[in-house]
C-alpha positions in Angstrom: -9.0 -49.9 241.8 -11.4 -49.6 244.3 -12.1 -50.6 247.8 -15.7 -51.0 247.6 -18.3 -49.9 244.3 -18.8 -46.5 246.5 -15.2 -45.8 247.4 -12.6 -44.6 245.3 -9.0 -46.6 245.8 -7.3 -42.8 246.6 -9.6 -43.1 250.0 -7.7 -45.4 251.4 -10.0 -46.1 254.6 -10.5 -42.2 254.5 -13.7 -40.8 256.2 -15.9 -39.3 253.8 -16.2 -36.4 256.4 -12.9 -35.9 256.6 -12.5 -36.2 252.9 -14.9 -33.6 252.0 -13.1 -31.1 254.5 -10.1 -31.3 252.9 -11.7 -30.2 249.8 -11.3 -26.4 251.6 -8.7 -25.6 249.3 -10.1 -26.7 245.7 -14.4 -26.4 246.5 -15.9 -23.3 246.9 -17.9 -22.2 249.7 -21.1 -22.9 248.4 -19.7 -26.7 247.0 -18.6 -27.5 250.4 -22.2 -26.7 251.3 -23.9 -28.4 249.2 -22.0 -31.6 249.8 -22.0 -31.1 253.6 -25.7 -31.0 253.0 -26.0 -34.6 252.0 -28.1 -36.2 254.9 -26.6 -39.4 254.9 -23.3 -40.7 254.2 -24.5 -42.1 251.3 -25.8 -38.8 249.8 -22.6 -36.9 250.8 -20.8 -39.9 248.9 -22.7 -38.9 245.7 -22.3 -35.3 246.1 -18.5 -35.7 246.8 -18.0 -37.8 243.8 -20.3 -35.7 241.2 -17.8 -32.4 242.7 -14.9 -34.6 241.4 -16.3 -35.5 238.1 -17.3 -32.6 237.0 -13.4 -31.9 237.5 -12.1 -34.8 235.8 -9.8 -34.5 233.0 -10.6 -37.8 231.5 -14.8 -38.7 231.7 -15.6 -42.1 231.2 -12.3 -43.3 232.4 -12.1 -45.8 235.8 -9.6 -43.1 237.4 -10.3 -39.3 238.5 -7.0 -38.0 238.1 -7.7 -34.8 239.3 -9.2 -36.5 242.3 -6.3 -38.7 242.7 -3.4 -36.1 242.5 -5.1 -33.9 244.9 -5.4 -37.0 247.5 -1.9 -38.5 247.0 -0.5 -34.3 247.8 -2.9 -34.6 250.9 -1.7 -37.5 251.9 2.1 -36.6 251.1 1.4 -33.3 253.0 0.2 -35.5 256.8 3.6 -37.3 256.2 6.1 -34.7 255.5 4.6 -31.5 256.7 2.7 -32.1 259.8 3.5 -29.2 262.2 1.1 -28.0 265.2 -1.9 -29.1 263.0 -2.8 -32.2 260.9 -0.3 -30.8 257.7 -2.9 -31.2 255.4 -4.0 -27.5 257.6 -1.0 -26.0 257.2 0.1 -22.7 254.9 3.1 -24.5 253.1 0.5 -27.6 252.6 -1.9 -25.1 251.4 0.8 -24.2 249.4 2.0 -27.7 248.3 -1.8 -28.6 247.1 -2.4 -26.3 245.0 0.9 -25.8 242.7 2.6 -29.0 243.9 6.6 -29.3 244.8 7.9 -26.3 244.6 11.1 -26.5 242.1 13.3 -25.2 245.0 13.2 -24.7 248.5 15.8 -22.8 250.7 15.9 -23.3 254.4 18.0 -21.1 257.6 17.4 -21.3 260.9 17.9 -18.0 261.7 18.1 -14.9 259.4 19.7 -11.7 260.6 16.1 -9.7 259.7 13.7 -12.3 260.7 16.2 -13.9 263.5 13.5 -16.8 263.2 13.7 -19.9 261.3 12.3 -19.2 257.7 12.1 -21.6 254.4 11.2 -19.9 251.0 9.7 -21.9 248.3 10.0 -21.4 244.8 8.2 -21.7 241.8 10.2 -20.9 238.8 7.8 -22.3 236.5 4.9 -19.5 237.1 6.9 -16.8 239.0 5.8 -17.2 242.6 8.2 -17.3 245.3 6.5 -18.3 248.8 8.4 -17.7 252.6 7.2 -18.9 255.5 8.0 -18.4 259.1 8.7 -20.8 262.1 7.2 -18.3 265.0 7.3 -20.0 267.5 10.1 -22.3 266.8 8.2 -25.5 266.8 8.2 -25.9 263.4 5.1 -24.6 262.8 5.5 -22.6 259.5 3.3 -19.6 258.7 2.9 -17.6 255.7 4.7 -14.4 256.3 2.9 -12.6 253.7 0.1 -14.0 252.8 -1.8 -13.7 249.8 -4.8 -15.7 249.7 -8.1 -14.3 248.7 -11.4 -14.3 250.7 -12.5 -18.0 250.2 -9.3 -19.0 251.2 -7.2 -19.5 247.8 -3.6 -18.4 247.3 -3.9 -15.4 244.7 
């Protein structure tokens, strides 16, 4: 299960810089600090991993699933939502990491009120209901009304 002692399978090659910056949507301000903080790669290693086992959901286990799931929806998100940025940067990957597939998504190209392309995601299963906006008509998606909070979380 893992690639090296120090490396997590769910890596896959992954930088740990890169890794720790797409915590932005689970790690607090202060968390991304302190791991950012590490001198070394080494130390940022550490501080990485002890963030994600204070989350686990099963201690003394080989796997973090926590960890895991939140890597394999990163990883899902670069392949199928990639739009102007890297899609892990996106608002529906935002979106996608933190409450996962959405039970149902609607798409139009155009909509008479909007008369941009638009998809609305829902979840059914805790009463949200998400719409985002194509702009520019590149396919980069924006939230249209966006409800995240000041450290960046969806409310």
């Amino acid at each position: 299960l893992f690639l090296n002692q120090d490396e997590p399978a769910q890596f896959n090659g992954r930088d740990i810089d890169a890794a720790i910056a797409q915590l932005k949507y689970v790690a607090k301000p202060r968390d991304l600090r302190e791991i950012k903080a590490g001198k070394t790669r080494q130390e940022r290693m550490e501080r990485f991993l002890a963030f994600w086992e204070r989350r686990d959901p099963s201690p003394g286990t080989i796997e973090n699933e926590s960890m895991q799931e939140y890597f394999l929806r990163i990883d899902y998100a670069n392949q199928h939502y990639s739009d102007a940025a890297e899609g892990w940067q996106t608002d529906r990957v935002h979106t996608l990491v933190l409450y996962g597939e959405p039970d149902t998504i609607t798409h139009s190209d155009l909509e008479m009120e909007l008369n941009q392309p638009y998809e609305v995601w829902y979840y059914h299963r805790i009463g949200r209901r998400f719409v985002f906006v194509d702009r520019t008509g590149l396919g980069d998606y924006r939230l249209l009304k966006p409800t995240w909070n000041e450290s960046g979380v969806i409310r």
